[in-house]
Legacy VTK file of the C-alpha trace (Angstrom):
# vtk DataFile Version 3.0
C-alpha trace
ASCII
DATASET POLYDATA
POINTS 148 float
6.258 13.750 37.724
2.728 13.776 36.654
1.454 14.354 40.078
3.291 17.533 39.562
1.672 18.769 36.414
-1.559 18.064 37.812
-1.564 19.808 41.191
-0.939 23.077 39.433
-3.724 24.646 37.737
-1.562 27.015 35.050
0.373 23.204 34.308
-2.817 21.672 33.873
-4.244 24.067 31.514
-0.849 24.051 29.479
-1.229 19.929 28.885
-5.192 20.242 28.210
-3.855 23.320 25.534
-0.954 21.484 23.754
-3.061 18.307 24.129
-6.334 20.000 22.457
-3.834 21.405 19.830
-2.238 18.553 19.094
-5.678 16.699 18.303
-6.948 19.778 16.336
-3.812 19.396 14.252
-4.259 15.607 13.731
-7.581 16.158 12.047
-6.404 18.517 10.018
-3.582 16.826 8.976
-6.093 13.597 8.202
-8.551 15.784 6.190
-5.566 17.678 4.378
-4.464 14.138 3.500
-8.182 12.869 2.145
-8.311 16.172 0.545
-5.267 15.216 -1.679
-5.963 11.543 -1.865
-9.405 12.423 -3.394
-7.662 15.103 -5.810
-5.132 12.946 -6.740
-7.419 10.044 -6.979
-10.733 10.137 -8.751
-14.017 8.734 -6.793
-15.632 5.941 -9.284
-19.442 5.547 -8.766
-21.380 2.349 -7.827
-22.499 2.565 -11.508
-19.588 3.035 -13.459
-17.648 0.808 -11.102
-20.566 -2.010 -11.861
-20.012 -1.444 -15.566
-16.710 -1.600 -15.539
-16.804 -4.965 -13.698
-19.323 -6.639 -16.079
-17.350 -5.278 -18.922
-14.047 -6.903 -17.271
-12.054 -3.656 -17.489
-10.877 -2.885 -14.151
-8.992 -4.544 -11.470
-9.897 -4.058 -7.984
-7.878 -3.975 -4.890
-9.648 -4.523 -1.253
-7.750 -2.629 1.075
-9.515 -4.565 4.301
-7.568 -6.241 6.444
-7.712 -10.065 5.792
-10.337 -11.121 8.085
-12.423 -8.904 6.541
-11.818 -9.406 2.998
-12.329 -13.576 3.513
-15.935 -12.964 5.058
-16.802 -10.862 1.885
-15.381 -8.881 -0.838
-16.243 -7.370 -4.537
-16.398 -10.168 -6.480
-12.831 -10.386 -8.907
-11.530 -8.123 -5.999
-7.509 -9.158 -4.530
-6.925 -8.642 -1.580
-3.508 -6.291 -0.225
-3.156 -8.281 2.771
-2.208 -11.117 0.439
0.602 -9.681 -1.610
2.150 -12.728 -2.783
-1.185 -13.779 -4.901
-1.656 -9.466 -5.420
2.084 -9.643 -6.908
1.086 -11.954 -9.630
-2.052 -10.982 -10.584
-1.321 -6.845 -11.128
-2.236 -5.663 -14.464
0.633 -5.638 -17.179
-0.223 -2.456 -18.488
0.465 0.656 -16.447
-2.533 2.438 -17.059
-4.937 0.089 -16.828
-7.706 0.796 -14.357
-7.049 -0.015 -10.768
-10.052 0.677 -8.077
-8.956 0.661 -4.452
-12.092 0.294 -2.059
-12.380 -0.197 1.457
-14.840 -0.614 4.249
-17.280 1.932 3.516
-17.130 6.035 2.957
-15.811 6.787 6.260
-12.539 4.251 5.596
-9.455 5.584 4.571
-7.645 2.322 3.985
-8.069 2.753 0.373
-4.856 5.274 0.595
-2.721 2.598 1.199
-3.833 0.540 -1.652
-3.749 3.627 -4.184
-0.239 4.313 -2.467
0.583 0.818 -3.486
-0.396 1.066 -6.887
1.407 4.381 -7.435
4.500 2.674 -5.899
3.974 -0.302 -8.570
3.953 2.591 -11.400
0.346 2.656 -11.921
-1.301 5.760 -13.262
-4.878 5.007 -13.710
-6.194 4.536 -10.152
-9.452 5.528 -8.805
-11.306 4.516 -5.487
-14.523 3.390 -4.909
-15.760 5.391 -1.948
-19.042 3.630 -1.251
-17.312 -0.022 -0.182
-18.577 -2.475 1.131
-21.110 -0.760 2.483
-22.462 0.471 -0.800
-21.835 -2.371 -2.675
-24.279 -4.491 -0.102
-26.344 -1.469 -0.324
-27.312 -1.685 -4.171
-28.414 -5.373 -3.776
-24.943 -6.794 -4.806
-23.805 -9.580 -3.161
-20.167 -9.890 -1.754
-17.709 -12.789 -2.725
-16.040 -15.005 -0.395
-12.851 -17.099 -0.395
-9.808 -15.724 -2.515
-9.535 -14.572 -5.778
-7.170 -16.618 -8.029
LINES 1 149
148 0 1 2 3 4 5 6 7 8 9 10 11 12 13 14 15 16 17 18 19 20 21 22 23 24 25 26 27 28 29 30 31 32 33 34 35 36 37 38 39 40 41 42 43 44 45 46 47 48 49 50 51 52 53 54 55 56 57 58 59 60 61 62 63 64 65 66 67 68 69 70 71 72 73 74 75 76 77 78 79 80 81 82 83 84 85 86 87 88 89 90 91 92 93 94 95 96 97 98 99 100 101 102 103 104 105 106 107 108 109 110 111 112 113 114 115 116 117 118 119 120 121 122 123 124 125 126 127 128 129 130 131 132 133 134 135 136 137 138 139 140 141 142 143 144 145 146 147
């Protein structure tokens, strides 16, 4: 049947159209989405995010799949792919300050750790654009092993 589609010109140029479309709309629908994350969401700086750390006043959430959080992670940070130990350890209070990070500023995993906070009833969550990749950036080092 796709023999078909091919061997005529005005078919092809109808699939490369709604394929081409349906790409176009894809990315839009993926930067409508990081538009609202990032709205909804407030970016915390390497900075603030390091003071907030030092001061012990924020809990952070990795949002890299588990591999990657075991080879290296923001020290204190829990990991989503373990929600059994993530379960436990969630703040008490409701507002206090959860930072979702991921890979690096081009990662979007960090929605589905802010979407998981929200779900838990959290209302003071923030992401950390920079990641990793930041974080190694600034001289930091990363942590290794799990959190308890």
């Amino acid at each position: 049947m796709l023999s078909t589609w091919f061997r005529n010109p005005r078919r092809l140029a109808c699939a490369v159209i709604l394929f081409s479309t349906s790409v176009v709309a894809s990315e839009n629908t993926t930067e409508d989405r990081l538009a609202a994350y990032n709205q909804h969401y407030p970016a915390i700086s390497y900075t603030q995010l390091r003071k907030a750390i030092d001061a012990g006043e924020v809990f952070l959430l990795d949002t890299n799949r588990a591999e990657t959080y075991a080879k290296g992670h923001l020290p204190g940070a829990y990991s989503l792919a373990d929600r059994a130990t993530l379960e436990r350890r969630l703040p008490v209070l409701k507002n206090y300050p959860i930072v979702v990070y991921c890979g690096g500023p081009q990662c979007t995993a960090w929605f589905t750790g802010a979407d998981f906070a929200t779900a838990k009833g959290y209302t003071n969550i923030m992401h950390f654009k920079g990641g990793l990749k930041e974080w190694k950036e600034q001289g930091d080092s990363l942590a290794t092993g799990k959190t308890q």
